[in-house]
C-alpha positions as CSV (number, residue, x, y, z in Angstrom):
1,X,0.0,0.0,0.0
2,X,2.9,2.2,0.5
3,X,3.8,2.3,-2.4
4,X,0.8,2.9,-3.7
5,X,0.6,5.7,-2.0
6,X,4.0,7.0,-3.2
7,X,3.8,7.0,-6.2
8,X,0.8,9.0,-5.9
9,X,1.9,11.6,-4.2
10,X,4.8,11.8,-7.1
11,X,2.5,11.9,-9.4
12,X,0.4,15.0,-8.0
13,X,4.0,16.6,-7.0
14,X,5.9,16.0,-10.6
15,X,2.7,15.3,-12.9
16,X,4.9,12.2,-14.0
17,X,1.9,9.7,-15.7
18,X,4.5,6.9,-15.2
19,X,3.3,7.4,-11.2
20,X,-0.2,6.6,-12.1
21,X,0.9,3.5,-13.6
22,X,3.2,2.1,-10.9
23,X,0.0,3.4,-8.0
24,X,-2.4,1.9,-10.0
25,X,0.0,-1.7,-10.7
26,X,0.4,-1.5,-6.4
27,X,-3.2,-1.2,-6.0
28,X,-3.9,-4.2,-8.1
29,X,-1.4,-6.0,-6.1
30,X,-3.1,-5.4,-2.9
31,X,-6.4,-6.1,-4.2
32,X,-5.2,-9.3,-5.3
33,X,-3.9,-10.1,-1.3
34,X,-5.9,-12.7,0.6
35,X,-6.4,-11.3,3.0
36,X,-8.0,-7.8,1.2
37,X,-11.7,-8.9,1.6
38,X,-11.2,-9.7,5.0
39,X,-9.7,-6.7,6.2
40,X,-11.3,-3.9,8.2
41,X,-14.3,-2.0,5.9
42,X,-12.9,1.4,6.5
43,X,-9.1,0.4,5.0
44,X,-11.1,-1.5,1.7
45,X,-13.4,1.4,1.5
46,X,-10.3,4.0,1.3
47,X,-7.8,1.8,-0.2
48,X,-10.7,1.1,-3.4
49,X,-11.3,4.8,-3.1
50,X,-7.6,5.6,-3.9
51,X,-7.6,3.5,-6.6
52,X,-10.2,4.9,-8.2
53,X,-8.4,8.3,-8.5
54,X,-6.0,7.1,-9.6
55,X,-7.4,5.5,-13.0
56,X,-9.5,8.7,-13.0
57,X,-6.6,10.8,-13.0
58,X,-4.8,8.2,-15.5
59,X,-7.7,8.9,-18.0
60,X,-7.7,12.6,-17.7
61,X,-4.3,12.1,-19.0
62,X,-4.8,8.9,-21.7
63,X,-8.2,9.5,-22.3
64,X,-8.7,6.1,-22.1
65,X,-12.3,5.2,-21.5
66,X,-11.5,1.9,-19.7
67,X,-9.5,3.8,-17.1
68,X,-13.0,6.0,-16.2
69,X,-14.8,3.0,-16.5
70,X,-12.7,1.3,-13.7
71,X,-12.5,4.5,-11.8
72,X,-15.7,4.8,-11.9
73,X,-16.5,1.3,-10.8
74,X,-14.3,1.4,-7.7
75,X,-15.6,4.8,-6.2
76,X,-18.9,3.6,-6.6
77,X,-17.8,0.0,-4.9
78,X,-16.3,2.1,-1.9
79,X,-19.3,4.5,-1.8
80,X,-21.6,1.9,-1.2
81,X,-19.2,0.2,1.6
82,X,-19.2,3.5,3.4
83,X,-20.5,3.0,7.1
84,X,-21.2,5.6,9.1
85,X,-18.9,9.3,9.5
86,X,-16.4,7.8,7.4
87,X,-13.9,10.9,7.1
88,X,-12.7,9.9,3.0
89,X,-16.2,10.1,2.2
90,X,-16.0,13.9,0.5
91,X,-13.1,12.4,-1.4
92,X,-15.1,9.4,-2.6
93,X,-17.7,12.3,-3.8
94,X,-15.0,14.8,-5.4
95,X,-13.9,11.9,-7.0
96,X,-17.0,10.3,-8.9
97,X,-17.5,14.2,-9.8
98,X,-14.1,14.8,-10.9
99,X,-14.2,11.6,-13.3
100,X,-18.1,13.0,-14.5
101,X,-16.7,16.1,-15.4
102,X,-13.8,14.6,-16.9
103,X,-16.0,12.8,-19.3
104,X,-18.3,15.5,-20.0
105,X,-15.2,17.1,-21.5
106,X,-14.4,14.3,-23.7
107,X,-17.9,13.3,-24.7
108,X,-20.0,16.6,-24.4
109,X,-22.7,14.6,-22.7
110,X,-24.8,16.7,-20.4
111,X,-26.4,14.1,-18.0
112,X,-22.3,13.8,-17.2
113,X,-22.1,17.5,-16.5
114,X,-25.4,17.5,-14.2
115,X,-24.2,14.4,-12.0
116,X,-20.9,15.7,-11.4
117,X,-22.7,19.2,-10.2
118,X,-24.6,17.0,-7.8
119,X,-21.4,14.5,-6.5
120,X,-19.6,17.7,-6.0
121,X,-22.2,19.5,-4.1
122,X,-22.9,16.3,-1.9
123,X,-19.0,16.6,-1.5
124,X,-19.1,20.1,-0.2
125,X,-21.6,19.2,1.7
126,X,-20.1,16.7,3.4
127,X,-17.2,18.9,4.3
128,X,-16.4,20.7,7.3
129,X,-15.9,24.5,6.8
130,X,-12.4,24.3,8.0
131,X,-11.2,20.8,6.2
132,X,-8.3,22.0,3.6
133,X,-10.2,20.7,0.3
134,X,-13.1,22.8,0.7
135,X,-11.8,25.7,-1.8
136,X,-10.6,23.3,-4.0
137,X,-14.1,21.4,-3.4
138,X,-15.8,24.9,-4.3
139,X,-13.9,25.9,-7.2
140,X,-14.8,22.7,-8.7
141,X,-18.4,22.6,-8.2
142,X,-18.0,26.3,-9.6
143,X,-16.2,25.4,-13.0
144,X,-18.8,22.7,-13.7
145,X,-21.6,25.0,-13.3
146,X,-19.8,28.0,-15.0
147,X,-19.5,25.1,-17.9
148,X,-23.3,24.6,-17.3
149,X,-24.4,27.8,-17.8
150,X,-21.9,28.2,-20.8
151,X,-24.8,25.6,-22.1
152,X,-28.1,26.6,-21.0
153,X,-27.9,30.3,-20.3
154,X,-28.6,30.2,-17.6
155,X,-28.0,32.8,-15.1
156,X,-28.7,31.6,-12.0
157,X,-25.8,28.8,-12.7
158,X,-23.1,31.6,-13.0
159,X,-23.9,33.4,-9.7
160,X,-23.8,29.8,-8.0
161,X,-20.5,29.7,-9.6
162,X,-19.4,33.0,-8.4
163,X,-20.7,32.3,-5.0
164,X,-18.9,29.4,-5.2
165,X,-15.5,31.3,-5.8
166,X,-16.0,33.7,-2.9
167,X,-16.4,31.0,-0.6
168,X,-13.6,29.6,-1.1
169,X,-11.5,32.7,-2.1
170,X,-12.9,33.4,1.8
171,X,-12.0,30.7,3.3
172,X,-8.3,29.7,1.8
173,X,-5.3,28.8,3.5
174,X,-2.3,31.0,3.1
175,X,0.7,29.3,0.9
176,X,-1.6,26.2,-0.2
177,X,-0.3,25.2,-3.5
178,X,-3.2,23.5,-5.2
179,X,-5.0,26.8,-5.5
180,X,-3.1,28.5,-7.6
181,X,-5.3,27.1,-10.3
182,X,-8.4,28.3,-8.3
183,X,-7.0,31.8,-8.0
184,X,-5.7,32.2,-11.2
185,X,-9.6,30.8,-12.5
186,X,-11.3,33.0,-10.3
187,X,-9.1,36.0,-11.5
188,X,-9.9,35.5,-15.5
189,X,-13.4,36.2,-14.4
């Protein structure tokens, strides 16, 4: 699992695809343990969630529709095995919007577009006020519906977007690198 786990932060750090491929290889390997179906819910339940990102991520950069597929599949696996205040569970969410959105990209479908609105709102949701991701959570959710309105027209959709972006703008941590996209987004507006 550790390595898993390396190789995923090396991919977020360097943006090295070859990372997704050595996280996603470890993952298979502890999937394929014995002992993985007997082991506690909440470390299957994360460890299929990680996974999951991780082809996600891998078919953001392939555009491979087998990897979304199989993303896909294990964040929905891990959603449903979710017991209780399980504290990934905003990740599981981000994630199965992240991949929607993803797709709706690739494919133009619209149904995509709309259920990734919805995970990433159940996502915020979920979140505490204070928990780090909740800017990135918002600008998110704000991109997909500033995508949205770019559809319909409608404007209700871009002042949920903007609200969206003032939260988070409100409410980020000082020197947090993965919002530099979210500033520089929110800027161009």
């Amino acid at each position: 699992m550790g390595k898993a786990q390396d190789a995923a932060i090396d991919y977020e750090r360097l943006q090295d695809i070859s990372q997704l491929n050595i996280a996603i290889a470890a993952w298979q390997s502890v999937f394929s343990h014995p002992q993985f179906d007997r082991s506690q819910n909440d470390f299957r339940t994360a460890a299929l969630a990680h996974a999951g990102q991780m082809y996600l991520y891998r078919y953001d950069e392939k555009k491979q529709l087998s990897d979304f597929t199989k993303g896909s599949e294990l964040l929905r696996t891990s959603l449903k095995q979710v017991s209780g205040e399980f504290s990934e569970l905003p990740m599981i969410l981000f994630g199965l919007g992240f991949g929607l959105e993803t797709y709706y990209e690739y494919t133009k479908n619209e149904e995509a577009l709309k259920q990734a609105i919805d995970f990433f709102s159940q996502s915020i949701s979920k979140t505490t006020i204070d928990a780090p991701y909740r800017p990135l959570y918002l600008d998110r959710l704000a991109n997909a519906y500033r995508t949205y309105y770019s559809i319909t027209g409608d404007i209700q959709l871009l002042q949920q977007a903007n609200q969206c972006w003032e939260e988070a703008l409100g409410i980020l941590p000082e020197n947090f690198q993965y919002y530099i996209p979210l500033l520089n987004s929110t800027l161009s507006h």
